[in-house]
Each structure stands twice: as C-alpha cells, then as structure tokens.
DRENNUKE-174537 format. One record per residue (C-alpha): residue number from 0; residue in three letters; x, y, z. Coordinates in nm, 2 decimals, decimal comma. Example, Ala and Ser with C-alpha at 12.3 -4.5 7.8 and 13.67 -1.06 7.14 Angstrom:
<pts>
pt pos = 0; code = ALA; x = 1,23; y = -0,45; z = 0,78
pt pos = 1; code = SER; x = 1,37; y = -0,11; z = 0,71
</pts>
This chain:
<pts>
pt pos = 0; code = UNK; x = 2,91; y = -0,12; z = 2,45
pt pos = 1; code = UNK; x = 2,99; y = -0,07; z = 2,12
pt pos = 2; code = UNK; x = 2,77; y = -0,11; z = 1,80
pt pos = 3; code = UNK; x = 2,93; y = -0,43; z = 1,71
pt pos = 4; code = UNK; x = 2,85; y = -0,62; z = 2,05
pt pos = 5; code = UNK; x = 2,52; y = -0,43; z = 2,11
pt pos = 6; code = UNK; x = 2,21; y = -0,63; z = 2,09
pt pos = 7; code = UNK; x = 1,99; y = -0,40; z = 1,92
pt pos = 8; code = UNK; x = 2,25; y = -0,30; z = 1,64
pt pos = 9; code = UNK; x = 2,20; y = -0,43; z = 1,29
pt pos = 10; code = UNK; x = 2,50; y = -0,68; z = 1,28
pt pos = 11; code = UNK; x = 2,40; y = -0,86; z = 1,60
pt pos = 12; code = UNK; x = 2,02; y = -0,88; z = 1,51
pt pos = 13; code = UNK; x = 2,17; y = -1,05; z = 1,15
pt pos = 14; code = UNK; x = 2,38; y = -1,32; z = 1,39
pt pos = 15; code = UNK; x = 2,01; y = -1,38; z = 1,58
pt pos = 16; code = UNK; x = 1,82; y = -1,39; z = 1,25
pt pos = 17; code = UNK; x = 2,03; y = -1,66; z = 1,11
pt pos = 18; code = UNK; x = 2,10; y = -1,85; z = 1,40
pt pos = 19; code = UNK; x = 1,70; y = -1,90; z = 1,45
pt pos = 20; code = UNK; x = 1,64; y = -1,99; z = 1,09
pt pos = 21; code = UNK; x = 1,95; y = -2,27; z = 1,10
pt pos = 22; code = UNK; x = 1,82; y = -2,41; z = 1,46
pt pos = 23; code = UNK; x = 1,44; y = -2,35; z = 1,34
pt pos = 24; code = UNK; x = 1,53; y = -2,55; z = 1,02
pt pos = 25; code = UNK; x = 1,79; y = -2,78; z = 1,14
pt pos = 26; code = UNK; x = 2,03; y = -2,63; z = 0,90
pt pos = 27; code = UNK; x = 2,33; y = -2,53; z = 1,04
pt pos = 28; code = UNK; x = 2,48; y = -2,45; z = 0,71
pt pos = 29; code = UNK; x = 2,23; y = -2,25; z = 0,60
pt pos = 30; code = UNK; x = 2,25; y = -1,88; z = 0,50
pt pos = 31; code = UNK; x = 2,03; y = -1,61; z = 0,41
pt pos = 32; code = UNK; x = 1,97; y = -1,35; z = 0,13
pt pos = 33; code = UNK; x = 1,79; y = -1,04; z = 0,11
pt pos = 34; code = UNK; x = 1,45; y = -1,11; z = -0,03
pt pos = 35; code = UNK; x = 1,26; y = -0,75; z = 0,03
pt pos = 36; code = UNK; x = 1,23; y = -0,46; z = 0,27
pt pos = 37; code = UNK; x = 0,94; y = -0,27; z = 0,28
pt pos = 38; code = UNK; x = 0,92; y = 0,10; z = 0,41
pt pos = 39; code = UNK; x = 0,88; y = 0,04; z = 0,78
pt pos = 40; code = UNK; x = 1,11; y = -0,16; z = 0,97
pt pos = 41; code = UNK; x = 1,04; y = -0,54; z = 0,87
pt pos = 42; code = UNK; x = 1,31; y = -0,71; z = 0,62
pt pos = 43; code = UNK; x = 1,24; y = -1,07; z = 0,41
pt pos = 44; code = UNK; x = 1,53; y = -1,31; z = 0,37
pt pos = 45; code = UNK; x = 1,53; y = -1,58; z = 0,19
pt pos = 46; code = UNK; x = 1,66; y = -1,98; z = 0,24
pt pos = 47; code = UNK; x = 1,98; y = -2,10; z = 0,05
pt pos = 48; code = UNK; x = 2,08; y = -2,45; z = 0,14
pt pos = 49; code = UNK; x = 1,78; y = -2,55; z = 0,29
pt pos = 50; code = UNK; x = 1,54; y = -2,86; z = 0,12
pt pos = 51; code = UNK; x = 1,33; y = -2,56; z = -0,01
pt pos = 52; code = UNK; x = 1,35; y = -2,24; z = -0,06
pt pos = 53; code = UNK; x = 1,16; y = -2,07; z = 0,25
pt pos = 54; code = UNK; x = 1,12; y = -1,73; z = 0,37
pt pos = 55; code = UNK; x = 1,23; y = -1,58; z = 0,72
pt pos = 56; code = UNK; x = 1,05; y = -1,26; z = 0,82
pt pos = 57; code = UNK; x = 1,25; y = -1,01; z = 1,06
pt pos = 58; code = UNK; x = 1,03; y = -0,74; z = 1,25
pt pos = 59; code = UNK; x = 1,24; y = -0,65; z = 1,53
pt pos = 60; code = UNK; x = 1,10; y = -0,61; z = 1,93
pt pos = 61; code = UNK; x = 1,05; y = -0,25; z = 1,98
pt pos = 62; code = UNK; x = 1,08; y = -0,12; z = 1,69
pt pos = 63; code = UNK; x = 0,78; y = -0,34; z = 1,42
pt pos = 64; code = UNK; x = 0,57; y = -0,59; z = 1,68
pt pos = 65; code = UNK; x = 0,55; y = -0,89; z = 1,45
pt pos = 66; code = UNK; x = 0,21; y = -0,95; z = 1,69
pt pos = 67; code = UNK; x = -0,07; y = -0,76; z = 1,52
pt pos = 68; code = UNK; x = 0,07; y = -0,90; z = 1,18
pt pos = 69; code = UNK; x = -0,01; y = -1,26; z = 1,33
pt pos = 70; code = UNK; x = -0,35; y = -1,13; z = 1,41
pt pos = 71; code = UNK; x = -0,40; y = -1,00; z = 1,09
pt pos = 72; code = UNK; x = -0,31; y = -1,31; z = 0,93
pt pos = 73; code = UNK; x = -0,55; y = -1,49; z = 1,14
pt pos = 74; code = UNK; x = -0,80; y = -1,33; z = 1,09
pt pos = 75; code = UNK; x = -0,77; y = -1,31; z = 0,68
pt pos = 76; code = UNK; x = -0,69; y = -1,66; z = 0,64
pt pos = 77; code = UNK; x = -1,01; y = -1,75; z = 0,82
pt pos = 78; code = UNK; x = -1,17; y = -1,56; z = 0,66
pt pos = 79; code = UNK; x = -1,06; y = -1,70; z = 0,34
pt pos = 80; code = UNK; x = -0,82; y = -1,47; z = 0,19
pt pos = 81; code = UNK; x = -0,48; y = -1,64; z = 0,04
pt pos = 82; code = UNK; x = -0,19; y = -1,50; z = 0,27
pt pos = 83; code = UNK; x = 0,17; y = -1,69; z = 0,30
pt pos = 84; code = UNK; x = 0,14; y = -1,99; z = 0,51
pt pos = 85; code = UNK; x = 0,32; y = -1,96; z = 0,86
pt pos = 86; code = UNK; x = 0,54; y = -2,23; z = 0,91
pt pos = 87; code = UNK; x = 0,76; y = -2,10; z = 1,22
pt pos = 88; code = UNK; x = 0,75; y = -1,83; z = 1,46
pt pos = 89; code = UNK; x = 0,85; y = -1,67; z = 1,76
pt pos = 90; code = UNK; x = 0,72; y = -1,38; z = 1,79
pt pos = 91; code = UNK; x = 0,89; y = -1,27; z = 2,10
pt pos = 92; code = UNK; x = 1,21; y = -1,23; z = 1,93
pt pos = 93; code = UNK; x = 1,04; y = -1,07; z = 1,62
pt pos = 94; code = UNK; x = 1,08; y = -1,40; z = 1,34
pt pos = 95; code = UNK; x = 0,86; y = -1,57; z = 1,17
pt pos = 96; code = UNK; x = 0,93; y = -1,85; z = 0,90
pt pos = 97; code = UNK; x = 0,75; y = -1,83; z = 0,60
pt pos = 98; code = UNK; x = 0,67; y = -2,01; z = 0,21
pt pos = 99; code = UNK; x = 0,83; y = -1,86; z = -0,03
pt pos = 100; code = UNK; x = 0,62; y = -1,73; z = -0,28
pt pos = 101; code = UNK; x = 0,86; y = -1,68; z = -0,57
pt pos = 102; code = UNK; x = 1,04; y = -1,36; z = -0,72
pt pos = 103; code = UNK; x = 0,82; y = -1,21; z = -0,89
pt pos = 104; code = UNK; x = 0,52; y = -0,95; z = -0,78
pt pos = 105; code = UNK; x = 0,22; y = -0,95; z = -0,97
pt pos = 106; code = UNK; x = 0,34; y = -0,55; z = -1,05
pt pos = 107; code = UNK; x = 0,64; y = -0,71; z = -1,17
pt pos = 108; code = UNK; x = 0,48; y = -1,00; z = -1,40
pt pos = 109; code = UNK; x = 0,25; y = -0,71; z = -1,54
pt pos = 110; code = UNK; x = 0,50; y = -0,55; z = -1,62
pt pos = 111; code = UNK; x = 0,67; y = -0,82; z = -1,81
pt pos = 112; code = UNK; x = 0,33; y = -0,93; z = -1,97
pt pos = 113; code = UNK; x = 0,05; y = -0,65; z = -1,90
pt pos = 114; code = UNK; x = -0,19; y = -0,94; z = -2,13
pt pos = 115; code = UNK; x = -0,21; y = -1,15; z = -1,82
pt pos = 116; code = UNK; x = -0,39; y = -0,81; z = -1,66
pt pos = 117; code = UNK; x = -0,76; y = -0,89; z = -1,72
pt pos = 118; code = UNK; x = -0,71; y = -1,29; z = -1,58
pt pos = 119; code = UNK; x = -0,51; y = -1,17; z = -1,24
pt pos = 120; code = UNK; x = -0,69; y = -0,87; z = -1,19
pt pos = 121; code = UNK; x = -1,04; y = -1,08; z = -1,18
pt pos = 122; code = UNK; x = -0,86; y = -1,28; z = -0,94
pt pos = 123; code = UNK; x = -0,78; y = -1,00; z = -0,72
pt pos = 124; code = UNK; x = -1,12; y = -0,91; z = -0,73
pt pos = 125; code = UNK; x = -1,20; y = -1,28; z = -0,56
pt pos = 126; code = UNK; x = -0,90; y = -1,15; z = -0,24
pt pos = 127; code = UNK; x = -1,04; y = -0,85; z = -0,21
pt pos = 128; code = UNK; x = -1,41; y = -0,93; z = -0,21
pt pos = 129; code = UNK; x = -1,32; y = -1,20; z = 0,04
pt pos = 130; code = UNK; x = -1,16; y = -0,99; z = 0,26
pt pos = 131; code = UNK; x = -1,43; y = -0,68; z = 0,24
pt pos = 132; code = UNK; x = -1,69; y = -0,94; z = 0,36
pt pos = 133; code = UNK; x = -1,48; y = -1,03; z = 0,71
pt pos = 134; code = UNK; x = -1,61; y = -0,79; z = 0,94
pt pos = 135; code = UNK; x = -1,36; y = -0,61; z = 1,16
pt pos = 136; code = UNK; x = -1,30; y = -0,70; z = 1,43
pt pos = 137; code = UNK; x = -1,40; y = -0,50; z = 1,78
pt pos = 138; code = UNK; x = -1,07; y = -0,25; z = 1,79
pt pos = 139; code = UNK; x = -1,00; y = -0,20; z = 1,42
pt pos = 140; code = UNK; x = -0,90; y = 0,16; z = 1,35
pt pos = 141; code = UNK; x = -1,11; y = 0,35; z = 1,15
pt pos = 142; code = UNK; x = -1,00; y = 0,54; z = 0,82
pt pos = 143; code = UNK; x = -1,20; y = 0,86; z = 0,93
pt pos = 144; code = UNK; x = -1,12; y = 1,22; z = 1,06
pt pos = 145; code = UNK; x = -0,82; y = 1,19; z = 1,20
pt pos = 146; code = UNK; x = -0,61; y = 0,98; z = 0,95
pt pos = 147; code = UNK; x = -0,79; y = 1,19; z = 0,64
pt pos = 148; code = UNK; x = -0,65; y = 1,51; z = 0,79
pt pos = 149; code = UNK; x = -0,35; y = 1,37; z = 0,89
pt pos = 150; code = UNK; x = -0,30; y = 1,21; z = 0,53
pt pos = 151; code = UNK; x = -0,44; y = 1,59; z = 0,39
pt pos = 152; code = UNK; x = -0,14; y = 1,74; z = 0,59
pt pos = 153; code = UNK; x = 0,14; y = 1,51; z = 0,44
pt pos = 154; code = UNK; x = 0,08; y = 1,62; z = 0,09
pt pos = 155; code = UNK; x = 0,12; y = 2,04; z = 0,18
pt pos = 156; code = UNK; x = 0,44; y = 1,99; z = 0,45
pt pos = 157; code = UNK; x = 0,59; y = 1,73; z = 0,27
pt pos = 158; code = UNK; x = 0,54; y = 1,74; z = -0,13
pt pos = 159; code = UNK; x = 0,49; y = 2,11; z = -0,12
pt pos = 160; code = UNK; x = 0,68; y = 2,32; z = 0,11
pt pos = 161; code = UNK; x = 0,94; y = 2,03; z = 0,20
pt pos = 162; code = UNK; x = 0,98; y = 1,89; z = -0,15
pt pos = 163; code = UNK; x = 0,89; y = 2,21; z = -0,40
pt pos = 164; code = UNK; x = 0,99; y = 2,54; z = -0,18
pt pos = 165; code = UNK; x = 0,64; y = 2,66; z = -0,23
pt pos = 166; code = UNK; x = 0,44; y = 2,84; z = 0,03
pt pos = 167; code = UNK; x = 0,08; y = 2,91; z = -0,08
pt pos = 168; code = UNK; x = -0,09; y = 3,24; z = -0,04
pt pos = 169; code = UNK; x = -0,46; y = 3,22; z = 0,14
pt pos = 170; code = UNK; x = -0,62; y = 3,20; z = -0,20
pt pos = 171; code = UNK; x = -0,40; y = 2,88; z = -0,30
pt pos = 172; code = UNK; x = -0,44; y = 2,79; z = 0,11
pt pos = 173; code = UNK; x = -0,82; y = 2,82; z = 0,10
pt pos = 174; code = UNK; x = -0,85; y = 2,64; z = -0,23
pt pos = 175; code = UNK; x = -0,62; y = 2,34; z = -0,14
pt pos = 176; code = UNK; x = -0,86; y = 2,33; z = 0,21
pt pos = 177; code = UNK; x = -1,14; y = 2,30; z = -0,02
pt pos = 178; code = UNK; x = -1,06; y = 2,03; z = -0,22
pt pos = 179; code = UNK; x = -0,93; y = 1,83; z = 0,07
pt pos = 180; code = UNK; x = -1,27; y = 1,90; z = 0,26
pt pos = 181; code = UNK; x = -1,43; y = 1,75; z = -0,02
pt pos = 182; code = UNK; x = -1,27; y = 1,44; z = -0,07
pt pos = 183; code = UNK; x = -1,24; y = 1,39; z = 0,32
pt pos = 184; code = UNK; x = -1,62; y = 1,47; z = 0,32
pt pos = 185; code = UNK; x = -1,71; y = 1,17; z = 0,00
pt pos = 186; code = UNK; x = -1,47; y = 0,94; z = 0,17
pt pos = 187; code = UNK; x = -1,63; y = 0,96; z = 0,52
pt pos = 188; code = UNK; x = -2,01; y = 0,93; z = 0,33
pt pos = 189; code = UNK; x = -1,85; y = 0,56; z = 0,17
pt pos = 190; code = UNK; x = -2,00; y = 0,27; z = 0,30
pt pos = 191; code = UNK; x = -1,74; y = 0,09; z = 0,55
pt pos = 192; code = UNK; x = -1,55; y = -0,21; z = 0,49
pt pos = 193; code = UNK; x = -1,27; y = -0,39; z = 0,58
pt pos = 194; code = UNK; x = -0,98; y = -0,24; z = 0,43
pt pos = 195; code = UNK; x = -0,60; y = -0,35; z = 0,32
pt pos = 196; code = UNK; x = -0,48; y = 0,04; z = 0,24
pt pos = 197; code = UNK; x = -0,23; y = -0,12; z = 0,01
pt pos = 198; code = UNK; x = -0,41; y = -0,33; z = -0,21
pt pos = 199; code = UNK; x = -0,20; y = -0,30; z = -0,49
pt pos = 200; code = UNK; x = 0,01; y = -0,53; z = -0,74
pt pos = 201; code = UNK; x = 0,34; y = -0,48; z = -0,56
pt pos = 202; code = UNK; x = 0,18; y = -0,64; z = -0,24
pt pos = 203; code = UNK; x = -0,01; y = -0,96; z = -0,43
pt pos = 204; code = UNK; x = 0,21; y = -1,27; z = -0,54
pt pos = 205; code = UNK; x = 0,12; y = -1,43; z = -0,87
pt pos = 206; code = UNK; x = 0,06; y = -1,80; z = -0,77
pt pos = 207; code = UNK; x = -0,24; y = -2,04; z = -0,73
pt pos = 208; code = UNK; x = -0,47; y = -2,03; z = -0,60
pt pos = 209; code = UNK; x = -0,43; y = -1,63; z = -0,53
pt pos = 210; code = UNK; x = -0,29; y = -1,39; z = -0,58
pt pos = 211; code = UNK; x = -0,14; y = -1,40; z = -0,23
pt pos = 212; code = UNK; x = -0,19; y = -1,07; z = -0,03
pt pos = 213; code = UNK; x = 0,08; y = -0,93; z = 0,16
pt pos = 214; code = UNK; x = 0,16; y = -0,61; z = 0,39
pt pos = 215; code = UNK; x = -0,20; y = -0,68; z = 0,55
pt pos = 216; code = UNK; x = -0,12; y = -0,55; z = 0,90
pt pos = 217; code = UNK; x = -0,22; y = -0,21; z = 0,88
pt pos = 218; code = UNK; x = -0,57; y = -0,28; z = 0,81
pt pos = 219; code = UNK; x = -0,86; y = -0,03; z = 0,90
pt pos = 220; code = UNK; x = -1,23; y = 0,02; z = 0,86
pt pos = 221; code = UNK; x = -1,24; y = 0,20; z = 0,59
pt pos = 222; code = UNK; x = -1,42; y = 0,35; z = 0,23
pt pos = 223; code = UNK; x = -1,56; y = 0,07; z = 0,01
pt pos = 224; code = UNK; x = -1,36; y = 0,26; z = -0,29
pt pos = 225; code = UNK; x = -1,05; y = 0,26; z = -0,15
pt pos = 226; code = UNK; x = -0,86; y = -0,05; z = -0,17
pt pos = 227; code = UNK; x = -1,02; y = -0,11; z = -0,55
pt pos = 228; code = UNK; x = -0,88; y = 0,23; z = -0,68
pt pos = 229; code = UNK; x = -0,57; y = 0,11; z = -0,51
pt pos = 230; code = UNK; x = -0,49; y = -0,22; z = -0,71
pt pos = 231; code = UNK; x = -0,52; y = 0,03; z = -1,08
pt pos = 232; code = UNK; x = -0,33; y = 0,35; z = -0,91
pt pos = 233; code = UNK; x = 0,01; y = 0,15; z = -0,82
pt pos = 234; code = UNK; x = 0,30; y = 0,33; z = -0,76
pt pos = 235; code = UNK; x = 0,49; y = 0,11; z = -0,98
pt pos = 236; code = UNK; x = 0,26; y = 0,06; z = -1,27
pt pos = 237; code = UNK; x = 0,02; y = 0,26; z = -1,47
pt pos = 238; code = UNK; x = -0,26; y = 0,19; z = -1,74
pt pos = 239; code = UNK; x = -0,49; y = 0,38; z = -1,92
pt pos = 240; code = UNK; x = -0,80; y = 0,55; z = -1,80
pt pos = 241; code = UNK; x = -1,05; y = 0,35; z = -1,98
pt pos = 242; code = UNK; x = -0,90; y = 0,01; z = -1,90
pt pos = 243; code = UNK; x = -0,91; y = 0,15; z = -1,55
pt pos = 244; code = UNK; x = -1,31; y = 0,24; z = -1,59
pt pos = 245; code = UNK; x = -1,38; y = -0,11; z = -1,71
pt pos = 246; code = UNK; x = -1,19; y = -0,26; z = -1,43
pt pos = 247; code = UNK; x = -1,34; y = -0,08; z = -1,14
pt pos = 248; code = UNK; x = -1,69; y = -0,12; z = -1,35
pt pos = 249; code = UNK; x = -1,58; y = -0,53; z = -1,33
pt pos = 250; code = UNK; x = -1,52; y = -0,49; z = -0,97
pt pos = 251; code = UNK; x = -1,84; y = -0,25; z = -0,87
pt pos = 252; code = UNK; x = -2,02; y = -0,50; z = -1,06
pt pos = 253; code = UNK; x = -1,91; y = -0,82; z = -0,88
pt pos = 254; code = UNK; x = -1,89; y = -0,64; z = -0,54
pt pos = 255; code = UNK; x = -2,27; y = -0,58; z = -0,57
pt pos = 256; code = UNK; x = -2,33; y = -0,95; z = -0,64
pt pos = 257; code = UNK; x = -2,16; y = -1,04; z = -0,33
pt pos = 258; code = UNK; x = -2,37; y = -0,82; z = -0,09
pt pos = 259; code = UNK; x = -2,07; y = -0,59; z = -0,05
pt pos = 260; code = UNK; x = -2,16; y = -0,18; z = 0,02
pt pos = 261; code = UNK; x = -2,09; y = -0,04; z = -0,25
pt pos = 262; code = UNK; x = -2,37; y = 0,23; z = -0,44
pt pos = 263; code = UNK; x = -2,59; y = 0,09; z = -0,68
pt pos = 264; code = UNK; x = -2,50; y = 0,31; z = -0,91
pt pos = 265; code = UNK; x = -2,20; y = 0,27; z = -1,11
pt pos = 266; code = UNK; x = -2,12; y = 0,65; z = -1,21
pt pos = 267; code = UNK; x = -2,13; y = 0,67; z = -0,84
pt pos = 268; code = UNK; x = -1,89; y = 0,41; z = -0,73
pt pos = 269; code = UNK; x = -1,65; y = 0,55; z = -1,03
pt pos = 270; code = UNK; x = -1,67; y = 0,90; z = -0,91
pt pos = 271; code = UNK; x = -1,62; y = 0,79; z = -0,56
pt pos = 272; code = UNK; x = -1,32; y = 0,61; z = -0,69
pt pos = 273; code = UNK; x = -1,17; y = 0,89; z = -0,87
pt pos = 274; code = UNK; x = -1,19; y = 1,10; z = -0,53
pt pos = 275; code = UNK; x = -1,08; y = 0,84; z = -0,32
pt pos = 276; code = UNK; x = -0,79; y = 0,81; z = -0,55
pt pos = 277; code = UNK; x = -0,69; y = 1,15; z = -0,55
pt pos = 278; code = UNK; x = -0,71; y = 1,19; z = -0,21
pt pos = 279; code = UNK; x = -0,44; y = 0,88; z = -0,23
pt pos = 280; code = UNK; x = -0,23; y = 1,01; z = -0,46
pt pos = 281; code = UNK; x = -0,22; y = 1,35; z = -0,21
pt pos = 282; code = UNK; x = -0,14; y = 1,13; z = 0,02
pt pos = 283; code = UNK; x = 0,12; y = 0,95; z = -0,11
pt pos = 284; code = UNK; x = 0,34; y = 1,21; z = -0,31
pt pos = 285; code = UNK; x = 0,41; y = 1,31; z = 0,07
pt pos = 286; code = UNK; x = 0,48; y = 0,99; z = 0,17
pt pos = 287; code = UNK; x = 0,69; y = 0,93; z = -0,06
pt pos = 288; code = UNK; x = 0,87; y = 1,31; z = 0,02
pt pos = 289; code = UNK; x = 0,86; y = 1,24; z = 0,40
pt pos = 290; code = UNK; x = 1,04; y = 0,90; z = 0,34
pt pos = 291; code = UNK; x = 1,34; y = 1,04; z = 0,12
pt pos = 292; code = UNK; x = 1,39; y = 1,39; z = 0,35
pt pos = 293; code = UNK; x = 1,29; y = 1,23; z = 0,71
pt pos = 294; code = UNK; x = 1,44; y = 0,84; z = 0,69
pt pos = 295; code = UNK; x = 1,65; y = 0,86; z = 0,39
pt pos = 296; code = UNK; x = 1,48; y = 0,61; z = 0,14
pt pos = 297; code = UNK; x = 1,51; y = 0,83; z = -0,17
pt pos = 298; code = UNK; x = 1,41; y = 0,51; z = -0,41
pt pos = 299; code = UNK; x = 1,06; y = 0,63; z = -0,44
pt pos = 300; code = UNK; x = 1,15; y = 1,02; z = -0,53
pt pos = 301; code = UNK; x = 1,10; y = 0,89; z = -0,91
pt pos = 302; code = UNK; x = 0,77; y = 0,75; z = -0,90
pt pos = 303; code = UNK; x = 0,62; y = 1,12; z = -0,79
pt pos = 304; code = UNK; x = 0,57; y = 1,20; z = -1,15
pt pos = 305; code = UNK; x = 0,32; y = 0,86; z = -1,20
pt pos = 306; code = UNK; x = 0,14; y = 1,06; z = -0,95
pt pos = 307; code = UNK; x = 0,10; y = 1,36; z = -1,07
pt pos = 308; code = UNK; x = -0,02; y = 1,18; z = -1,42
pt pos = 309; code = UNK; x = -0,32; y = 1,05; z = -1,22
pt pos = 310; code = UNK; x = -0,40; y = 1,34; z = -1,14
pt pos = 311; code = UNK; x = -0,42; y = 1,45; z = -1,51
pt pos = 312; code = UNK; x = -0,59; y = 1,20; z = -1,58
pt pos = 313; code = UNK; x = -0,89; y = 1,24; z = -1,39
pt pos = 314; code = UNK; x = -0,91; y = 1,64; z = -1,24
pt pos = 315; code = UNK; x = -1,09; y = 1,71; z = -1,56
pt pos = 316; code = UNK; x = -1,36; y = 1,47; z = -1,50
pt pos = 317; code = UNK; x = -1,42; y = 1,66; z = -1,14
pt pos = 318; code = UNK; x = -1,50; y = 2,03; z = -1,18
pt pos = 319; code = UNK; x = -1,55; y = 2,02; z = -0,80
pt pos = 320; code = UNK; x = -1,18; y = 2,03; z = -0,74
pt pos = 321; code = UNK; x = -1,07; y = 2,30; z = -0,96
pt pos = 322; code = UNK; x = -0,87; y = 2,47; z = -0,70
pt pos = 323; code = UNK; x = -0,65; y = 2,15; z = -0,68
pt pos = 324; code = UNK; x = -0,60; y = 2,12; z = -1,09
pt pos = 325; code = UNK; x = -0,50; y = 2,52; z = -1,05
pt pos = 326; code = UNK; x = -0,26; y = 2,47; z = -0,79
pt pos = 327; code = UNK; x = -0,13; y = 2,17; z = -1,01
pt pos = 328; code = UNK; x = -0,08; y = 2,40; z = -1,33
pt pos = 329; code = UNK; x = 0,02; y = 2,76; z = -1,16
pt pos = 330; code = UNK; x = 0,27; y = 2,64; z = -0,89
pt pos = 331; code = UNK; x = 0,36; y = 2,24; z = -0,88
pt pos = 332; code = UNK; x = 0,41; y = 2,21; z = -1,27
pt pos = 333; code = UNK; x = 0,71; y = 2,46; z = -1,26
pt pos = 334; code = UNK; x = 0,84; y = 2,39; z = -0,94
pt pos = 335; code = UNK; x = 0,92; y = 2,04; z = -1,07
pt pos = 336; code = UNK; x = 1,07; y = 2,19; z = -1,37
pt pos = 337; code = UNK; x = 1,26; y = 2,42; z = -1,18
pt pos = 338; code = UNK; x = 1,38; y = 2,10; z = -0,98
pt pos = 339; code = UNK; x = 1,48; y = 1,85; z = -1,28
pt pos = 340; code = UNK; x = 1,64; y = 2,16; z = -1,49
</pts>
C-alpha cells in the first residue's frame, strides 16, 4: 500500500479530519486551516465557512490518545479552571471539536502591549490558584526522582555534548552533579500541588473570563514553585528581574491567602522559585536540542539564548550553584561563540 492510500499517512488522516468536521458540523463545504501544532503529535485547525469560527483538534490513535486530555479537561473544568469548551468529539478516531479562542496568545498580546502584563498576569494567578487547589487525582504522576534525573540528563546529552561538542572532565562532571543534586533535592522538599508543567503565556488565551489554559494534559503532582516560575520564564518572552520578584511576591502572597502550600516566608518561596527555575531552564535548553537533532523541529534552536540570560540573571543570587555559573562562563559561553562565528 502506498503512502497515499495508507490510513495512517498524513494525507489520508487530513481527508478523515475534514470529512468529520463537515459531517460533525453539517458543512459539507467546509475547509480547514492550520491553527497551531504543538511539539508532540496533536495539530489545531481552524473552521472556514462554518456559522462560526470553531476549532477541530487532531491527536491521532496510536500515536497522542486524545483520552487522558478529556480527563484532564474534566477534571479542571470542575474544578473551576477556564479551559476551551468541548463541543464535539470522538475520541476513538482521535477529534475533538472545539471554541475558538481567537489568534492571539497572551505571550503574543504581551508582546504587542507588555502594559496589559500586571492586569493578565493577576488573572493568571486566579487559573493557577484554582487549579493548585484540585487535588490530584488517585494515578497522577508525580514530578519526583525519576523525571528530575531524567530532566538533569537532557540538559548534559542534549545541550551539551549533542548541541555544543563539549565533554566535561570529572571536575566539570562532579560540579554539574552537584548543582543538579541540589536543585533536585529543593524541588523534592516543595510542598505538592497540582501542577500544569507549562504554565506559561504561550499556553493561556487572552479572553473573558480567563485566561483560558491550554496544553493541560501532561499534568503531575508536583513543586508548589514550579508552574509560577513558569508563567515569568517563557520561552518566548522575557522581563526584567525585579518585575519578576514582584510578580512571584503577588502570587506567594495570594497563594498563602488561599490555603495553597507554599512557605510562609517570602525569601523562601523566591529562592525556591529561582531553583525551580533553573532547574527548568536545564531542562529545557535540551528540550529544545533534542527536538531540532532527534524530530527535526529546529524553530526553537533560537530561543536557547533567552535561556541562558535566565540564568544570568539569577546564578549570582545562588552562591550554592557556583559550579553551574563556572561551567556557564569556562565552557558554554564559547562554545556558542564558536557556533554563531
């Protein structure tokens, strides 16, 4: 059978997309556009020639279950956090039909008007608070050992040797360990919540009430810190330090009027940010190396420098994790100038 005819190849999954959404609908001349695609295997179309603009949502059998998504949704939307409205589905052939929320991310809309920040932001403090109080349900995976070393081992065969050419010696080797020890070891003593793992501006829509949250389904039980640090550490948009602080203080502050974990304390809850955040931005500089080199999605390859400028901006705070800010300075610093000359 040839690709063209196969039922699992790209152009007969687009003939099944569209010929659900026009019998789903009741549109027969209906088409769809590209909306989004996201970095697993889940793609967004939108409506034309519908009576409104609606959303079709393709995770195909075998290779994204659409079902713990739905399960997710579930279980946020009762618990009163503002995801798209389901209006369709069948999840055995992978398609769900969904509102359209708009064009724009709030990451996009900040970055046409970063004044709006302060007003959105304190609204994504009422999503995320809402979803930190549902308690997880009996199953949830837990952010703990396993995924921290596993996340710890992405940055060093991905970003470093992958990505850079560099191969440390057992000085470098013993002081990366270190570092990663430590954050592993503050993340594991966080209070647990319910957590998105991408709570960030890319993933909320700006409409009302909201912001909607998407990419939900991967949710764990996880560090109290994380998913704040994540909406202010975006891979697509960056502010300064300070207005960072007096975010996270905002949240920390509204978080301990709604009886969520986190310390009582505010240095605390900021220094447990900063290393949760690191530990991220490890994280995700071989994420983002793994997805160019392994599935070919180089579009992220630029934002590796946004990450490395967190990092500046908060190593010096952390004398703790010197080793990390020497490997940064001795070996990662040139090796990216020895890649962009």
């Amino acid at each position: 059978m040839n690709e063209a005819s196969s039922p699992s190849s790209p152009h007969a999954r687009a003939d099944q997309r569209l010929s659900w959404a026009r019998i789903t609908l009741n549109a027969p001349a209906l088409s769809l556009q590209r909306a989004s695609v996201d970095a697993g295997q889940r793609s967004y179309w939108r409506t034309q020639g519908a009576a409104e603009s609606l959303i079709v949502m393709d995770s195909p059998p075998g290779l994204e279950d659409v079902r713990p998504w739905l399960s997710w949704h579930a279980l946020l939307e009762d618990g009163g956090v503002r995801v798209p409205r389901i209006l369709a589905r069948d999840a055995d052939a992978g398609f769900l039909l969904l509102e359209d929320l708009g064009q724009p991310t709030l990451a996009q809309l900040l970055s046409r008007d970063p004044a709006q920040a302060d007003a959105w932001f304190d609204a994504a403090f009422d999503q995320l608070l809402a979803l930190q109080a549902i308690a997880p349900p009996e199953g949830t995976g837990v952010f703990g050992e396993a995924l921290l070393q596993r996340d710890a081992g992405l940055f060093e065969e991905w970003f470093l040797r992958r990505h850079l050419g560099i191969e440390l010696d057992c000085d470098a080797s013993d002081g990366l360990e270190l570092v990663q020890r430590r954050l592993m070891d503050n993340a594991l003593g966080q209070h647990k919540v319910l957590t998105h793992r991408d709570f960030m501006p890319r993933n909320l829509m700006p409409v009302l009430p909201g912001p909607a949250v998407l990419d939900f389904q991967d949710c764990v039980r996880g560090p109290v810190a994380y998913d704040a640090v994540s909406l202010f550490k975006d891979a697509f948009l960056s502010w300064p330090l300070e207005r960072v602080d007096g975010w996270l203080l905002r949240y920390h502050a509204r978080a301990l009027q709604a009886g969520v974990p986190v310390p009582a304390s505010a240095q605390t809850f900021l220094r447990d940010a900063d290393w949760m955040g690191i530990q991220r931005h490890l994280k995700i500089l071989g994420i983002f190396c793994r997805l160019h080199y392994r599935d070919g999605k180089s579009q992220y390859l630029p934002d590796l420098p946004r990450f490395i400028a967190y990092l500046d901006q908060v190593l010096p705070r952390h004398p703790q994790l010197q080793p990390l800010q020497q490997l940064l300075d001795q070996r990662i610093r040139p090796a990216l100038a020895a890649r962009s000359a």
